[in-house]
Predicted model as a PDB file, atoms N, CA, C, CB and O in Angstrom, pLDDT in the B-factor column:
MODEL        1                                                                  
ATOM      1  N   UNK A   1      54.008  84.475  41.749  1.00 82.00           N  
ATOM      2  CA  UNK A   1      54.480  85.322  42.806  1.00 82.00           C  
ATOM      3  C   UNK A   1      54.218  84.669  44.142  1.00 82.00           C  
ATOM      4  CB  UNK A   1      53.828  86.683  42.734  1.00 82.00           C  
ATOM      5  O   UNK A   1      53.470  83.727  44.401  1.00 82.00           O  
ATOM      6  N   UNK A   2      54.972  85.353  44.904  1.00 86.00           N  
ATOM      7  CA  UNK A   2      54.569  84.625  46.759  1.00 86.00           C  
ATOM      8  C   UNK A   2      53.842  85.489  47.700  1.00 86.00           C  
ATOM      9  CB  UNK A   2      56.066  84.309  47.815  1.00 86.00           C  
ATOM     10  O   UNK A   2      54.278  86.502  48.246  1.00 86.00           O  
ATOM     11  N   UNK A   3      52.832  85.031  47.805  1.00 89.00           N  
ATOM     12  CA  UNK A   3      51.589  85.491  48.594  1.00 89.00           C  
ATOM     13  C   UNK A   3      52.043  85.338  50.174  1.00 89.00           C  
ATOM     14  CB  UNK A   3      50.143  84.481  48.200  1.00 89.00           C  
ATOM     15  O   UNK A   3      52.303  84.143  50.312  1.00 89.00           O  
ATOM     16  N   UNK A   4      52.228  85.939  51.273  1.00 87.00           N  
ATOM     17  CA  UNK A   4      52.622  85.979  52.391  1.00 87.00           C  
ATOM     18  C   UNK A   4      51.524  87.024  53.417  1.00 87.00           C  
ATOM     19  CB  UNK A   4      54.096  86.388  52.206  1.00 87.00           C  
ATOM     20  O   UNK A   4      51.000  88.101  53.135  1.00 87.00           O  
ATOM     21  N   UNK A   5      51.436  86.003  54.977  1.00 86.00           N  
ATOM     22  CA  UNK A   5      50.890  86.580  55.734  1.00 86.00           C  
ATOM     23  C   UNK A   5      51.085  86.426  57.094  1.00 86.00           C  
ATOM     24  CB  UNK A   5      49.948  86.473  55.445  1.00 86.00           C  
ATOM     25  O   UNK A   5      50.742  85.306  57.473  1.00 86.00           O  
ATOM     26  N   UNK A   6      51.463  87.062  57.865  1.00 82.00           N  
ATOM     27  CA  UNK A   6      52.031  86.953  59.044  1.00 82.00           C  
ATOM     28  C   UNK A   6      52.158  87.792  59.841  1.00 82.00           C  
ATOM     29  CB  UNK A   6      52.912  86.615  58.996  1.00 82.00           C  
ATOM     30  O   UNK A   6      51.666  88.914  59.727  1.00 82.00           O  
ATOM     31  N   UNK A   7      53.198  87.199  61.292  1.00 78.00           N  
ATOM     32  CA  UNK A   7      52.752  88.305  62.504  1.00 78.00           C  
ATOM     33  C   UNK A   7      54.007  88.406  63.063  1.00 78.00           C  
ATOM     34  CB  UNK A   7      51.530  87.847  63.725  1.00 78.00           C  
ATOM     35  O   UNK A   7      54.577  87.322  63.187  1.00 78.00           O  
ATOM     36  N   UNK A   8      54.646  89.434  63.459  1.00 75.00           N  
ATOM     37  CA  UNK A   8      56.037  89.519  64.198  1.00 75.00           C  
ATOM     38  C   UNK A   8      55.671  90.500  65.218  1.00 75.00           C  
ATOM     39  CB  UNK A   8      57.397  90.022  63.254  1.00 75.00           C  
ATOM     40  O   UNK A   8      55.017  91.535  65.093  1.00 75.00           O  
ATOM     41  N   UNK A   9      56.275  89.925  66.364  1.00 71.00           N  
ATOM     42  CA  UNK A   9      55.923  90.708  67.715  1.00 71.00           C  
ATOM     43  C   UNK A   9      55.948  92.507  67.749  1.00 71.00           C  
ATOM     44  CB  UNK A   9      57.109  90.154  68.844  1.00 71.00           C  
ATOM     45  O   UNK A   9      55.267  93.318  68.376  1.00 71.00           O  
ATOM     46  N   UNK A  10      57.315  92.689  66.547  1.00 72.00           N  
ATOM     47  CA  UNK A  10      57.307  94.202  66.828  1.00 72.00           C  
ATOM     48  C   UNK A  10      56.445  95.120  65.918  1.00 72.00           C  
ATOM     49  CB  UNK A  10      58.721  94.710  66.723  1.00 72.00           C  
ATOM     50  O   UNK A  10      55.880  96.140  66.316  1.00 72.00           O  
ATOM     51  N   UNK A  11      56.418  94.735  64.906  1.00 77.00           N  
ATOM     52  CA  UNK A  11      55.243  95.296  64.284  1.00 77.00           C  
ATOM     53  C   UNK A  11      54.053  94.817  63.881  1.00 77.00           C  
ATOM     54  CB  UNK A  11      55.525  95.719  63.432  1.00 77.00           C  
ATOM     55  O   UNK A  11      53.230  95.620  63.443  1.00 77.00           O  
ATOM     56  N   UNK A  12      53.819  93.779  63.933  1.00 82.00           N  
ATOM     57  CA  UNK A  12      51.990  93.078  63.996  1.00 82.00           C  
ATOM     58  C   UNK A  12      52.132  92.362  62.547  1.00 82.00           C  
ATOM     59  CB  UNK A  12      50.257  94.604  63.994  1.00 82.00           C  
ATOM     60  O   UNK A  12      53.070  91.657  62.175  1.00 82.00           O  
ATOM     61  N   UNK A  13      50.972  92.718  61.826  1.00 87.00           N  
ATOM     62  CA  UNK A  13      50.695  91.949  60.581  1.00 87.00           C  
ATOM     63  C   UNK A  13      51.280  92.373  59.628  1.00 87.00           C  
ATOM     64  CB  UNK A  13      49.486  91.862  60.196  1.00 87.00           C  
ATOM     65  O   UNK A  13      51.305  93.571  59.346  1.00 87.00           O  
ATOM     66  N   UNK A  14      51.957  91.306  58.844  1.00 86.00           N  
ATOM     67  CA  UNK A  14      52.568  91.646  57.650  1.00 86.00           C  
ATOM     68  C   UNK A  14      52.185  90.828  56.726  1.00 86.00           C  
ATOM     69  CB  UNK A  14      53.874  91.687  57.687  1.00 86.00           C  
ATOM     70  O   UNK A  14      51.648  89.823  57.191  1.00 86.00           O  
ATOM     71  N   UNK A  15      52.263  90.872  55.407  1.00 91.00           N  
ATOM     72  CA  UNK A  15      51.248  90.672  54.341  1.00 91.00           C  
ATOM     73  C   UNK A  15      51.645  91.666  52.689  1.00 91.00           C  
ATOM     74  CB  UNK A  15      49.646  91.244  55.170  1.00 91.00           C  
ATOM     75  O   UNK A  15      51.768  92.879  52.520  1.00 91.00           O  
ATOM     76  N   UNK A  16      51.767  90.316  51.549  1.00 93.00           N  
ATOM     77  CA  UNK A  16      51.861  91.344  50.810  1.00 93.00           C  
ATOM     78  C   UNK A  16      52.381  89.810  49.567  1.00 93.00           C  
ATOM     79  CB  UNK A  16      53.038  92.913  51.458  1.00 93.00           C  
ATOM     80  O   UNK A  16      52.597  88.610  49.736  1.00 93.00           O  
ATOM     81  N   UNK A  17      52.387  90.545  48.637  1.00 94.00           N  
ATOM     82  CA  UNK A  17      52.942  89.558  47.078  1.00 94.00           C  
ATOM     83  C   UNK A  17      53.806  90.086  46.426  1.00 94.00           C  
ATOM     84  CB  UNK A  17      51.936  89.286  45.878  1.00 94.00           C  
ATOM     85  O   UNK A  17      53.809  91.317  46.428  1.00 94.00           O  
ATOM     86  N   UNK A  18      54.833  89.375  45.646  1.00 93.00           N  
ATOM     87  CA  UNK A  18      55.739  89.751  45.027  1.00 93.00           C  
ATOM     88  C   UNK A  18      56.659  88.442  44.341  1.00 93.00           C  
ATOM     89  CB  UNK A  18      56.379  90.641  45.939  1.00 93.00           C  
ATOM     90  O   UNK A  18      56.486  87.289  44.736  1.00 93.00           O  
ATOM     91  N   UNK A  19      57.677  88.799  43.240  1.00 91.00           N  
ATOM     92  CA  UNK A  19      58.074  87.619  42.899  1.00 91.00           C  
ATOM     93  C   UNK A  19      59.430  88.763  42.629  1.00 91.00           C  
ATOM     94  CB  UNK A  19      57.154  86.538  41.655  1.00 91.00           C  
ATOM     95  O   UNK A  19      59.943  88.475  41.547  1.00 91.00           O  
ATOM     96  N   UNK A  20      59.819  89.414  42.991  1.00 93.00           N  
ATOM     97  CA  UNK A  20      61.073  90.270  42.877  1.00 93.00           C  
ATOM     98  C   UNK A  20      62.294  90.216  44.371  1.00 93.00           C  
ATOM     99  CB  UNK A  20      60.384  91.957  42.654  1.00 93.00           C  
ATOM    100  O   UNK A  20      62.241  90.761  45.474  1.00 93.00           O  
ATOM    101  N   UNK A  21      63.194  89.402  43.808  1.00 92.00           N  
ATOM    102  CA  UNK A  21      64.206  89.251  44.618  1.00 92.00           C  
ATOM    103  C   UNK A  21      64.602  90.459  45.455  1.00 92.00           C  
ATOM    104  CB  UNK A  21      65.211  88.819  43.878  1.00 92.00           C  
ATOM    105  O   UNK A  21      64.786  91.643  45.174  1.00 92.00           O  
ATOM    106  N   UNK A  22      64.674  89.700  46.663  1.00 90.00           N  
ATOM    107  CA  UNK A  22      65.295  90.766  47.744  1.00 90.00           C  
ATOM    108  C   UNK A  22      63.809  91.507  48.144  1.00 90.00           C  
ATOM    109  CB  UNK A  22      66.669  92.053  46.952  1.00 90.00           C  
ATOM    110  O   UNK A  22      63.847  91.905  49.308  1.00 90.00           O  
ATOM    111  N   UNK A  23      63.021  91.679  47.733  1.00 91.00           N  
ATOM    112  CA  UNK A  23      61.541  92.191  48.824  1.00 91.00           C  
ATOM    113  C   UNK A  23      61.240  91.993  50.188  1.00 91.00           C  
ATOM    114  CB  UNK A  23      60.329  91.603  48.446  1.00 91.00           C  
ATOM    115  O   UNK A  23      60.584  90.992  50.475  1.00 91.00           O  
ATOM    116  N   UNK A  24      61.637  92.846  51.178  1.00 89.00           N  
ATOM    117  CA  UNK A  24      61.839  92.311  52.478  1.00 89.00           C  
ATOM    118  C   UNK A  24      59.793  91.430  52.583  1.00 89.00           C  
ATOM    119  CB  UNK A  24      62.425  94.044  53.902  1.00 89.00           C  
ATOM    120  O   UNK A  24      58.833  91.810  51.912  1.00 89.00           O  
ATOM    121  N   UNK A  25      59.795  90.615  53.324  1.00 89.00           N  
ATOM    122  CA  UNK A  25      58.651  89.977  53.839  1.00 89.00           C  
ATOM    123  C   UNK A  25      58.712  89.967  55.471  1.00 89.00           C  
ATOM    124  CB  UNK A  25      58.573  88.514  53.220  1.00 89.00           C  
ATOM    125  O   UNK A  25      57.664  89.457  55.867  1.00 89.00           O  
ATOM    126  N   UNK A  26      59.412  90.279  56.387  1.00 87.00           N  
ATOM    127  CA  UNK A  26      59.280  90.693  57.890  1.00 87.00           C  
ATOM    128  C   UNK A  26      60.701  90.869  58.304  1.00 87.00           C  
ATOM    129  CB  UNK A  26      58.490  89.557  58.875  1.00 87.00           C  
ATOM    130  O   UNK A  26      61.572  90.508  57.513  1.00 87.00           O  
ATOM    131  N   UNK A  27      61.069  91.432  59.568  1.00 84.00           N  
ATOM    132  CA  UNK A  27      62.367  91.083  59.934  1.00 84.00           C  
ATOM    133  C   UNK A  27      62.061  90.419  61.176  1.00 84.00           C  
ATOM    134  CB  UNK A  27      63.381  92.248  60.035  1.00 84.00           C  
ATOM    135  O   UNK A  27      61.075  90.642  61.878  1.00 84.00           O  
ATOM    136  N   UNK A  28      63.114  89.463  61.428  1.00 80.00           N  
ATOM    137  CA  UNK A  28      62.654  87.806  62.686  1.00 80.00           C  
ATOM    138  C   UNK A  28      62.987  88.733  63.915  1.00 80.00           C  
ATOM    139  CB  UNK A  28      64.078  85.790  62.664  1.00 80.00           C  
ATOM    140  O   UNK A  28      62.441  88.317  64.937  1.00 80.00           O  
ATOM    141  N   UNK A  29      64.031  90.330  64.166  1.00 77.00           N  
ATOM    142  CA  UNK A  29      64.006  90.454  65.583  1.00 77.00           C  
ATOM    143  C   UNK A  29      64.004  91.968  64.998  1.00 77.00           C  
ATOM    144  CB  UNK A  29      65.285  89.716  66.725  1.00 77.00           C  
ATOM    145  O   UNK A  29      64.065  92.333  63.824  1.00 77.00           O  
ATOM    146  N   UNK A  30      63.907  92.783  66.269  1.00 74.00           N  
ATOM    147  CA  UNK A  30      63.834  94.071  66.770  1.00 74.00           C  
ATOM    148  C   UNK A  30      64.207  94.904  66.212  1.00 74.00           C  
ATOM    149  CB  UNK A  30      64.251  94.266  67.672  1.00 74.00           C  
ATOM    150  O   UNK A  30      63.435  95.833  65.975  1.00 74.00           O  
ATOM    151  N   UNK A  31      65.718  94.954  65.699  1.00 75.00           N  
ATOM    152  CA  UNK A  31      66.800  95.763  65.240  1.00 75.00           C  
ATOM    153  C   UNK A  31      67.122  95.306  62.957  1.00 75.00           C  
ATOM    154  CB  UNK A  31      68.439  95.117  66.653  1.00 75.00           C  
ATOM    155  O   UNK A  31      68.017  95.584  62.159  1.00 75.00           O  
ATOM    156  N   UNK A  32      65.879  94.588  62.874  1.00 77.00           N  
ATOM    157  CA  UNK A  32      66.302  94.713  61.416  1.00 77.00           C  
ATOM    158  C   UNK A  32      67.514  93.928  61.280  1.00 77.00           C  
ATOM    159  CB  UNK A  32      66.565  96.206  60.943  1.00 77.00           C  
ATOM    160  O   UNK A  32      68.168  94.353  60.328  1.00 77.00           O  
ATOM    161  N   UNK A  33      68.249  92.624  62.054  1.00 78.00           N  
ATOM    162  CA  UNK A  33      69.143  92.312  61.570  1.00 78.00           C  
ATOM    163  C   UNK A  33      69.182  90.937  60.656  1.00 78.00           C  
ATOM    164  CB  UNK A  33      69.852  92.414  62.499  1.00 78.00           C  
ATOM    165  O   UNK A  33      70.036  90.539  59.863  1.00 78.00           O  
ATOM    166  N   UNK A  34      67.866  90.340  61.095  1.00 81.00           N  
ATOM    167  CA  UNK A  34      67.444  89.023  60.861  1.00 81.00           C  
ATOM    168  C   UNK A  34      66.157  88.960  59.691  1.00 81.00           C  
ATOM    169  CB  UNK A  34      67.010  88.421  62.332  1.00 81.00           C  
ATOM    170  O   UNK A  34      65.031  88.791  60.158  1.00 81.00           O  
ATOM    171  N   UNK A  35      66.254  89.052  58.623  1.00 85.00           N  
ATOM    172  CA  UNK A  35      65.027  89.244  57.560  1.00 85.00           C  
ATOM    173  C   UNK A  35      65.185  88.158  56.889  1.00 85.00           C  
ATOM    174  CB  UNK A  35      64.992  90.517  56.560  1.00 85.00           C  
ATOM    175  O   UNK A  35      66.145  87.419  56.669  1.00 85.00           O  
ATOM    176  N   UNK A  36      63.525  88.178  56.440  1.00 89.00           N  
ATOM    177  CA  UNK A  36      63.101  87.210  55.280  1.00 89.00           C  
ATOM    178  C   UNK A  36      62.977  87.931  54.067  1.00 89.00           C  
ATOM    179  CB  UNK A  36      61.755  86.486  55.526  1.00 89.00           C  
ATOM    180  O   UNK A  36      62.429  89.031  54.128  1.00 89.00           O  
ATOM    181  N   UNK A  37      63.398  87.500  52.943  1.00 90.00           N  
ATOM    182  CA  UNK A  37      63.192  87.778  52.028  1.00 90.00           C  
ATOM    183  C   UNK A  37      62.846  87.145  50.720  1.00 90.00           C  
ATOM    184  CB  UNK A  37      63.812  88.249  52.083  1.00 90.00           C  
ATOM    185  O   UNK A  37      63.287  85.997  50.766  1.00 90.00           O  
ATOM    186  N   UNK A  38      62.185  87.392  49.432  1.00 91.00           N  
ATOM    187  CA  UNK A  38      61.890  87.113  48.799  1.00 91.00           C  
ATOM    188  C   UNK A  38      62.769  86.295  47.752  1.00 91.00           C  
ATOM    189  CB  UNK A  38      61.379  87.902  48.722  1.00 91.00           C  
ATOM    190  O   UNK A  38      63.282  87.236  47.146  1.00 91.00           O  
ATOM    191  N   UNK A  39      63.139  85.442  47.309  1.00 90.00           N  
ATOM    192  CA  UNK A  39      64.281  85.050  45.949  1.00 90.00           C  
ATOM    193  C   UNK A  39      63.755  85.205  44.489  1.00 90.00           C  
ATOM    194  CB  UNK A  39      64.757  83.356  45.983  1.00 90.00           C  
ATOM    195  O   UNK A  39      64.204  85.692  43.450  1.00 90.00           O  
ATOM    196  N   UNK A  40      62.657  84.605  44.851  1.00 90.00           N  
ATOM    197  CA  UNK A  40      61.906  84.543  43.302  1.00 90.00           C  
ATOM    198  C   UNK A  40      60.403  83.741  43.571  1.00 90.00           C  
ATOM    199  CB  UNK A  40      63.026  83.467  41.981  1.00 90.00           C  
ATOM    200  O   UNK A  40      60.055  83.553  44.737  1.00 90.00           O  
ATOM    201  N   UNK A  41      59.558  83.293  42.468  1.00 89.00           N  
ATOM    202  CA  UNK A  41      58.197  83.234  43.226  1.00 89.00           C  
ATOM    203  C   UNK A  41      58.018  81.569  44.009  1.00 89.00           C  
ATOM    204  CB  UNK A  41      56.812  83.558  41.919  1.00 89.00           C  
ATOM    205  O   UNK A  41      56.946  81.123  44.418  1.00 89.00           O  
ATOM    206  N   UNK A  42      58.791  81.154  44.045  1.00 88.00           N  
ATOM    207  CA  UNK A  42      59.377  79.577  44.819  1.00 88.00           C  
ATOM    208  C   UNK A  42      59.567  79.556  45.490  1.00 88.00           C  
ATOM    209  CB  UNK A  42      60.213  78.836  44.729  1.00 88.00           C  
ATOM    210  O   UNK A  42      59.469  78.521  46.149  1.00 88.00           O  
ATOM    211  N   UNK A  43      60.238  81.197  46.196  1.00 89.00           N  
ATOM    212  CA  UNK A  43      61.981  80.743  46.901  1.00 89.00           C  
ATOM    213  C   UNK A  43      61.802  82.079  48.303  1.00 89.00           C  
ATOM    214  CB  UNK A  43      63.987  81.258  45.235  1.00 89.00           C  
ATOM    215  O   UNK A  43      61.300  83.203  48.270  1.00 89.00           O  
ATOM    216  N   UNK A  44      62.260  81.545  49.071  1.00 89.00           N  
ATOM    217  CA  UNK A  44      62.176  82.570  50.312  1.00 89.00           C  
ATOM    218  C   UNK A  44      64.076  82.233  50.867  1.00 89.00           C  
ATOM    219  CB  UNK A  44      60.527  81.932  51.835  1.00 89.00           C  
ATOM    220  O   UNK A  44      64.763  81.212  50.819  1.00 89.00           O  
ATOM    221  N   UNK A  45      64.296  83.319  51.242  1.00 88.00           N  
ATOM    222  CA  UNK A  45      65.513  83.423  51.973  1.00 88.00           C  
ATOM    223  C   UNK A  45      65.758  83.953  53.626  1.00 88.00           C  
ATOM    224  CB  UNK A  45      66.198  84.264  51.134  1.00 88.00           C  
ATOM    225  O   UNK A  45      65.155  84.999  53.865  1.00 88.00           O  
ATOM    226  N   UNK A  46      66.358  83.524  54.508  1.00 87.00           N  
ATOM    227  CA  UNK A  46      66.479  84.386  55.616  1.00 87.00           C  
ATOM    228  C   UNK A  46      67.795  85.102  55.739  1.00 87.00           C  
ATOM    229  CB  UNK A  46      66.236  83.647  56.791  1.00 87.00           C  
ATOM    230  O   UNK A  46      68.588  84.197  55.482  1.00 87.00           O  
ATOM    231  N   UNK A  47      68.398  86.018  55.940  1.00 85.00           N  
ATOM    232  CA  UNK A  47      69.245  86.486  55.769  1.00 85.00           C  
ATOM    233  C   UNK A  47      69.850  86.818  57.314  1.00 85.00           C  
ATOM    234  CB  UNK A  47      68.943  87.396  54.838  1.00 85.00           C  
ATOM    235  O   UNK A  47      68.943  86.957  58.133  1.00 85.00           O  
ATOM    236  N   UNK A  48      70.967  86.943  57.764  1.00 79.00           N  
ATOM    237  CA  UNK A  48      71.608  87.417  58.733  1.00 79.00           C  
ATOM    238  C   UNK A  48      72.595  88.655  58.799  1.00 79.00           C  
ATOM    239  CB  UNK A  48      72.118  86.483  59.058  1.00 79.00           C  
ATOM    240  O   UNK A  48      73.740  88.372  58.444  1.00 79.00           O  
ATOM    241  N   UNK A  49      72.419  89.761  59.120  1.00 73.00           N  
ATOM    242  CA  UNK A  49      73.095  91.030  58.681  1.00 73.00           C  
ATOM    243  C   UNK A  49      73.939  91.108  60.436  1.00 73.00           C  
ATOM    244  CB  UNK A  49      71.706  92.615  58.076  1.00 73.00           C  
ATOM    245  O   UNK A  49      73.706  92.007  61.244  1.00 73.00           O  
ATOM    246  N   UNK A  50      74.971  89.861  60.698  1.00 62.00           N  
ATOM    247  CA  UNK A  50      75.156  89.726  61.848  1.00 62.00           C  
ATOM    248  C   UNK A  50      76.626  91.082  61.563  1.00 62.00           C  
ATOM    249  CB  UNK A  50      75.353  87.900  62.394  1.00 62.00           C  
ATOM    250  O   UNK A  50      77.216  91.479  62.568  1.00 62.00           O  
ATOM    251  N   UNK A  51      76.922  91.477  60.563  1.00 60.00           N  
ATOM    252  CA  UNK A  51      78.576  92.398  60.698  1.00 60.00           C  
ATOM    253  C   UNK A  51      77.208  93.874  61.306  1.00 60.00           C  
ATOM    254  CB  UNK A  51      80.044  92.817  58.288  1.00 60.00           C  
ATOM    255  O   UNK A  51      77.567  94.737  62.108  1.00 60.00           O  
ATOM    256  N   UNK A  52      76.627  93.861  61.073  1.00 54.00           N  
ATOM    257  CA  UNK A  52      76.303  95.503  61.788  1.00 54.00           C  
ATOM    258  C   UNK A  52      75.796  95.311  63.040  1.00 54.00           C  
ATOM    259  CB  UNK A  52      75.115  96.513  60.996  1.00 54.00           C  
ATOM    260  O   UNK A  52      74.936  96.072  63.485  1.00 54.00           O  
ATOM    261  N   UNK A  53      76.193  94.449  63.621  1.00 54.00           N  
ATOM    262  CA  UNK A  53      75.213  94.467  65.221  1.00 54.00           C  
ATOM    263  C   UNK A  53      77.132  94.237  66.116  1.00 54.00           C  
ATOM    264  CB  UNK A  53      73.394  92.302  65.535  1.00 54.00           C  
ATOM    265  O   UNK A  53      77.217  93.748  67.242  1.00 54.00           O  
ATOM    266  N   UNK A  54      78.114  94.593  65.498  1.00 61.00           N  
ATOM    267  CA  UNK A  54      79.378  94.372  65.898  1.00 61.00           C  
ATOM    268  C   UNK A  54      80.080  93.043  66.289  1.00 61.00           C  
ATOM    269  CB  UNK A  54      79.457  95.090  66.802  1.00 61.00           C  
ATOM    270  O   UNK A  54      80.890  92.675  67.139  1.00 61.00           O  
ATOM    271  N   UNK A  55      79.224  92.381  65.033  1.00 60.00           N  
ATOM    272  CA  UNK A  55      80.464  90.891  65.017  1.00 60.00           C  
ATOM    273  C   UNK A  55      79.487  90.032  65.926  1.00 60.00           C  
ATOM    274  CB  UNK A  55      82.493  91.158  65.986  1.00 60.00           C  
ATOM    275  O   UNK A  55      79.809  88.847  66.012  1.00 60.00           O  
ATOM    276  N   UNK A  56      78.509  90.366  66.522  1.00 63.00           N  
ATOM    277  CA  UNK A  56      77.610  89.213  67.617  1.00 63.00           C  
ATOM    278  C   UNK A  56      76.554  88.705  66.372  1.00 63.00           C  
ATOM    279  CB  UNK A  56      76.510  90.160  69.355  1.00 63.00           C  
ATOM    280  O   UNK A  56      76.456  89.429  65.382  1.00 63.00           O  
ATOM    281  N   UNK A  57      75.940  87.716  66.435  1.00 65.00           N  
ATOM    282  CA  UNK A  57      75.195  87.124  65.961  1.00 65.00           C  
ATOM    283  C   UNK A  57      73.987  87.348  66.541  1.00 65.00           C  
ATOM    284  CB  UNK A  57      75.563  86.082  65.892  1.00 65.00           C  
ATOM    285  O   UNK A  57      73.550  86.987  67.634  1.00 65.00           O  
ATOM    286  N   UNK A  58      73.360  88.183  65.405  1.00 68.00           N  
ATOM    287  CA  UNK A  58      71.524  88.499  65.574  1.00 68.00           C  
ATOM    288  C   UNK A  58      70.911  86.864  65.131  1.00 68.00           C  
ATOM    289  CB  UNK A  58      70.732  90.098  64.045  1.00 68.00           C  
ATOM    290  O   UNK A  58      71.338  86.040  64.322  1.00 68.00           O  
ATOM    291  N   UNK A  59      69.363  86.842  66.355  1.00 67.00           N  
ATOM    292  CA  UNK A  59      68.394  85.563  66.359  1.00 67.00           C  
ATOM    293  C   UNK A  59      67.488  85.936  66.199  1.00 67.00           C  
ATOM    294  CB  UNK A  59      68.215  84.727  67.332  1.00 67.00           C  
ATOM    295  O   UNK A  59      66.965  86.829  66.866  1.00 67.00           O  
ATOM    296  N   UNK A  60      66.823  85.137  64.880  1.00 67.00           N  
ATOM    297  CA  UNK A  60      65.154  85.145  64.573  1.00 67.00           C  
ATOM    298  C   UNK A  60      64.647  83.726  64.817  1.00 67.00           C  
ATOM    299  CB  UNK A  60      64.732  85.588  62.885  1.00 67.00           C  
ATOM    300  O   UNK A  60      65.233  82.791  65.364  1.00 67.00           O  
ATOM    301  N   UNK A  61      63.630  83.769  64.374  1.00 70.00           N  
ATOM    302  CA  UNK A  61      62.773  82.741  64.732  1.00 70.00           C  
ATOM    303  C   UNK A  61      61.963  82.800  63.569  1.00 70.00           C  
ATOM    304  CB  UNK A  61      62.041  82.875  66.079  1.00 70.00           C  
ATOM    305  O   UNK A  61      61.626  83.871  63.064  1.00 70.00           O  
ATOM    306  N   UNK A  62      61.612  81.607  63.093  1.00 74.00           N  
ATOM    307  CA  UNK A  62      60.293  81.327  62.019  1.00 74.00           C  
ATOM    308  C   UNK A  62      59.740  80.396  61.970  1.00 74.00           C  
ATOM    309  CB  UNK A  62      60.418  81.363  60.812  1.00 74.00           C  
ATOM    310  O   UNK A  62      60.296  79.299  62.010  1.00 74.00           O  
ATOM    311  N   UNK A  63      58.485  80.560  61.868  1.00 74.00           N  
ATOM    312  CA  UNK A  63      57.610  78.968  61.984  1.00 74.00           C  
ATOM    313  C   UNK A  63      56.514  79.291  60.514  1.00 74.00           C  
ATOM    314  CB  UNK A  63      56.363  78.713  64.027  1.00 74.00           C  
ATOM    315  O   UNK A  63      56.103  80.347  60.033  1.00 74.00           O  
ATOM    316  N   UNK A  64      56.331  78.010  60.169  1.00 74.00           N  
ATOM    317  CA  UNK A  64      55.947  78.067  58.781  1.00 74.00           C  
ATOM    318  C   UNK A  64      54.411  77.204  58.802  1.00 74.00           C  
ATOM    319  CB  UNK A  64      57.255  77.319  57.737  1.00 74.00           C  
ATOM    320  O   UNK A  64      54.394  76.004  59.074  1.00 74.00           O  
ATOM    321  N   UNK A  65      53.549  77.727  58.584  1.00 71.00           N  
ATOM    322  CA  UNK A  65      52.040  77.124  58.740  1.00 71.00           C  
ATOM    323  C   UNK A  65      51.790  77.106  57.828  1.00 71.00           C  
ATOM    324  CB  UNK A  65      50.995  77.616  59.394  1.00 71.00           C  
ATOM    325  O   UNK A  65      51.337  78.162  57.387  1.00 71.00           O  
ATOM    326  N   UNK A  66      51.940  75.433  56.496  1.00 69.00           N  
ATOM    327  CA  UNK A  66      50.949  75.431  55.064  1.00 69.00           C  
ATOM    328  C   UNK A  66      50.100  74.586  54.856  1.00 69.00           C  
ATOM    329  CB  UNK A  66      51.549  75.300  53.876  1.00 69.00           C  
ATOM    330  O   UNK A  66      49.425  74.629  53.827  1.00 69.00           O  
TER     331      UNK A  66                                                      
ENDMDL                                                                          
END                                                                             
């Protein structure tokens, strides 16, 4: 499984394990449009849910410390 721990400006610490696809692990901005998510216990995804913010392109940011 993937062990995760981290900090996003809008809600603070996030933290948690799982090896089940699609498990949100933070979202990169404000509005939930920009998330990380889980694939499997290897695999991380970022996703862009840019059609609900009306066709503009939502920005995250991620930095990876291993």
């Amino acid at each position: 499984y993937l062990l995760w721990l981290g900090a996003d400006y809008h809600v603070g610490t996030e933290k948690g394990a799982s090896n089940t696809a699609g498990t949100l692990i933070m979202y990169l901005d404000a509005v939930g449009y920009v998330s990380v998510q889980v694939v499997n216990a290897n695999n991380i995804q970022v996703c862009n849910s840019g059609s609900n913010d009306g066709g503009l392109n939502a920005v995250g940011y991620i930095t990876f410390f291993y």
